[in-house]
C-alpha beads as a LAMMPS data file, in Angstrom:
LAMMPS data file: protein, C-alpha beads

135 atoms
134 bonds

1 atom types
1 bond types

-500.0 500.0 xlo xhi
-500.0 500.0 ylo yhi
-500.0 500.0 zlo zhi

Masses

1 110.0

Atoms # bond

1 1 1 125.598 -156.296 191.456
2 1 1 124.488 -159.886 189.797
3 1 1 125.678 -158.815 186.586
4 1 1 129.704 -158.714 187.452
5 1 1 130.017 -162.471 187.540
6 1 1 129.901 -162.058 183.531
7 1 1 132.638 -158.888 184.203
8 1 1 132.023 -154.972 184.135
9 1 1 132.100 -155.474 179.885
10 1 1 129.064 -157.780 180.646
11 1 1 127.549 -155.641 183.238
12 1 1 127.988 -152.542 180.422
13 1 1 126.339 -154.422 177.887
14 1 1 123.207 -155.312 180.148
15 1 1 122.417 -152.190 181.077
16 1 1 122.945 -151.106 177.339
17 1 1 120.683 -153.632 175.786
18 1 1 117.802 -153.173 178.095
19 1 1 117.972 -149.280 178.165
20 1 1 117.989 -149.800 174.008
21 1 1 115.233 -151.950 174.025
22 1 1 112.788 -150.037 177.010
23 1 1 113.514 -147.062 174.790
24 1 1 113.086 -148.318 171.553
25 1 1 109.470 -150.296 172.964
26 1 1 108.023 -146.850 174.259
27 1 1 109.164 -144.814 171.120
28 1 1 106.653 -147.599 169.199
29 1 1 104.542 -147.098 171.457
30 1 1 104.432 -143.073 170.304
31 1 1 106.326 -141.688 173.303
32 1 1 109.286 -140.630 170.787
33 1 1 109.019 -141.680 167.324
34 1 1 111.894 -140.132 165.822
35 1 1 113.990 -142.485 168.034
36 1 1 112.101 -146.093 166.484
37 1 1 114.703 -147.460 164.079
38 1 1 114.208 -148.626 160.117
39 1 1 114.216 -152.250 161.513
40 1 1 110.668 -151.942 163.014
41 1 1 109.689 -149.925 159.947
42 1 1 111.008 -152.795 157.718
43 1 1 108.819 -155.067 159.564
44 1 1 106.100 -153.331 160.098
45 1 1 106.011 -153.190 155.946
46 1 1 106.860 -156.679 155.856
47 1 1 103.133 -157.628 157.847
48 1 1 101.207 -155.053 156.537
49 1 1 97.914 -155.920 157.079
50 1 1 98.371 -156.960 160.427
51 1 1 101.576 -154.727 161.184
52 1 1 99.700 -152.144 163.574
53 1 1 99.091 -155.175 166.161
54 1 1 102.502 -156.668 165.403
55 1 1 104.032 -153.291 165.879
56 1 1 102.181 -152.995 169.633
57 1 1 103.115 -156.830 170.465
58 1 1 106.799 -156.532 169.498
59 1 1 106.627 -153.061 171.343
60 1 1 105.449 -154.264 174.569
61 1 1 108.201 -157.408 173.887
62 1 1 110.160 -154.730 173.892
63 1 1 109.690 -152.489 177.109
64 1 1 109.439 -155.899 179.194
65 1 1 112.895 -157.236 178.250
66 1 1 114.525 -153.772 178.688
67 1 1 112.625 -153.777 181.931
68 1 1 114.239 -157.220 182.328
69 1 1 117.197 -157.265 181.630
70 1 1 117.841 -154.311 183.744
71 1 1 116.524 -155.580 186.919
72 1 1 118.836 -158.087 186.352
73 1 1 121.562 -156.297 186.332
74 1 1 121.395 -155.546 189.795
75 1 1 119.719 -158.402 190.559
76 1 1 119.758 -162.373 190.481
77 1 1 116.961 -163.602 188.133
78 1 1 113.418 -163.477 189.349
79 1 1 111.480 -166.524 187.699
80 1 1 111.537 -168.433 184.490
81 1 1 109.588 -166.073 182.544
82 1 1 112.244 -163.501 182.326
83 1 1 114.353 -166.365 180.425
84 1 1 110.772 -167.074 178.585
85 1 1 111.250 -163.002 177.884
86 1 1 114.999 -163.099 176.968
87 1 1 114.678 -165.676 175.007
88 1 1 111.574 -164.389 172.738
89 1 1 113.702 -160.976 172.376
90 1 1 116.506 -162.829 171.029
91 1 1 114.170 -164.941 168.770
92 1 1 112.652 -161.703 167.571
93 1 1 115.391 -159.703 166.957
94 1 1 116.739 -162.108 164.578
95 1 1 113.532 -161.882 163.135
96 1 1 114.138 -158.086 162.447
97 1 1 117.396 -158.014 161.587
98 1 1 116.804 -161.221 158.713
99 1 1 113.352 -158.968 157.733
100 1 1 115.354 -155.893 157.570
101 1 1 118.417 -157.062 155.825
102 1 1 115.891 -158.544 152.937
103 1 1 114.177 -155.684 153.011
104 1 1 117.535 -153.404 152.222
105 1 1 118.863 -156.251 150.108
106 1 1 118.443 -154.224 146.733
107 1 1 121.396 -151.946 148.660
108 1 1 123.343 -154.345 147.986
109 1 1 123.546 -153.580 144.267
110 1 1 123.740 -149.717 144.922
111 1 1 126.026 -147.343 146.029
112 1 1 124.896 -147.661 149.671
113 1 1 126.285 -151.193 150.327
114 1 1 127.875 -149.357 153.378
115 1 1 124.191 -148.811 154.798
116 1 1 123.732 -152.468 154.459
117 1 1 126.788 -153.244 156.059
118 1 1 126.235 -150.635 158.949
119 1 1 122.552 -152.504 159.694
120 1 1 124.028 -156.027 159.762
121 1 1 126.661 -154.783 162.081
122 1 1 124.604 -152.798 164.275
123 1 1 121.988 -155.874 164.827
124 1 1 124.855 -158.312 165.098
125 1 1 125.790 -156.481 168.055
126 1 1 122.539 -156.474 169.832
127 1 1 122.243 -160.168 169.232
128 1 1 125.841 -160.560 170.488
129 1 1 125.290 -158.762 173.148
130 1 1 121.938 -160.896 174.197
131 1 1 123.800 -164.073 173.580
132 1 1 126.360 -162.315 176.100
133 1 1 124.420 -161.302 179.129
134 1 1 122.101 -164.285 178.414
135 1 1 122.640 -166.588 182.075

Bonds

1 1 1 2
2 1 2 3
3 1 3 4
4 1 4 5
5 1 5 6
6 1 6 7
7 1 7 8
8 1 8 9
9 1 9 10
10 1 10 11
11 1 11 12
12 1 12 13
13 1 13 14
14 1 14 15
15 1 15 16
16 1 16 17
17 1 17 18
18 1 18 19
19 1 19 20
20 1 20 21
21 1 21 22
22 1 22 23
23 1 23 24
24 1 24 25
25 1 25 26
26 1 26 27
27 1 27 28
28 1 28 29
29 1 29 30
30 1 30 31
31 1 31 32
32 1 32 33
33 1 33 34
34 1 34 35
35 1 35 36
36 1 36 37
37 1 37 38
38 1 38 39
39 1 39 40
40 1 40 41
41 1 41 42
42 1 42 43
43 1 43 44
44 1 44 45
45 1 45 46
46 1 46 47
47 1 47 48
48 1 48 49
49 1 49 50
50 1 50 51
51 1 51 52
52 1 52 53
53 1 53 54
54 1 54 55
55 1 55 56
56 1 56 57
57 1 57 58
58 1 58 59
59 1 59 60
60 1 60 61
61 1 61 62
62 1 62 63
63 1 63 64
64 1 64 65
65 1 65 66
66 1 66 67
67 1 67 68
68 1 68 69
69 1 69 70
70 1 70 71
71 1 71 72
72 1 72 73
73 1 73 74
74 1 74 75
75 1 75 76
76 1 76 77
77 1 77 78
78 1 78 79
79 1 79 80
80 1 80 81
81 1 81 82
82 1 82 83
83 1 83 84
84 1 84 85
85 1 85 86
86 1 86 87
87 1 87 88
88 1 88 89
89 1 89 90
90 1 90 91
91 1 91 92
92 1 92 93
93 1 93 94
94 1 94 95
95 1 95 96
96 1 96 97
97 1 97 98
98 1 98 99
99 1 99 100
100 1 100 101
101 1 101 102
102 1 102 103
103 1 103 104
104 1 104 105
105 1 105 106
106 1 106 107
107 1 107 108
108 1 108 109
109 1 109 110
110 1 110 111
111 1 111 112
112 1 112 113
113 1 113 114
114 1 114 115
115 1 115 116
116 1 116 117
117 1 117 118
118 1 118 119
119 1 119 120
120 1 120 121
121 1 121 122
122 1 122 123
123 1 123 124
124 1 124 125
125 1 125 126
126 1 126 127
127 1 127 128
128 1 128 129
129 1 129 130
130 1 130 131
131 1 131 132
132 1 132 133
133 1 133 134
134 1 134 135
């Protein structure tokens, strides 16, 4: 198992991230859509004209760093481009989570400042996490 030289808590989070992300990539992709979070929706909105090809691209982002990241799990990295790949999910995911944050900003003046704070926590984890398996 390559991913125990960052610990089991490393290993955990791997496996985690890239089963979220393959999952969440094929649910845009219409296998699932009651699983596809508000995040994609809120950025979807946020490109409107143009969101039905940025909703495929970041899809397909998607499903190929889940795909990724667990492969290496088990193993050692393959080639550059699955940095290249972990590095544009990161990029991207920052992306959504400043898009969707904006988005839900007006939350912040409501009684559902808790919703806010739940969607900032939630992506601060997945970034954390990528920043944690990231080799």
């Amino acid at each position: 198992m390559a991913g125990q030289r960052k610990g089991l808590g490393g290993f955990i989070t791997q496996l985690a991230l890239s089963v979220y992300f393959a999952i969440t990539g094929l649910c845009m992709l219409g296998l699932g859509k009651t699983v596809s979070g508000e995040e994609i929706a809120a950025v979807a909105e946020f490109f409107k004209q143009m969101s039905h090809v940025f909703y495929i691209i970041v899809a397909v982002v998607l499903v190929a760093g889940g795909i990724i990241l667990f492969v290496r799990a088990f193993w050692h990295r393959f080639s550059i481009i699955d940095t290249l790949v972990q590095l544009v999910i990161l990029v991207l995911w920052i992306a959504v989570t400043v898009v969707t944050l904006v988005n839900s900003s007006g939350e912040l003046r409501s009684a559902q400042i808790m919703h806010w704070l739940l969607l900032l926590a939630k992506n601060a984890l997945i970034i954390g996490g990528l920043f944690t398996v990231w080799r």
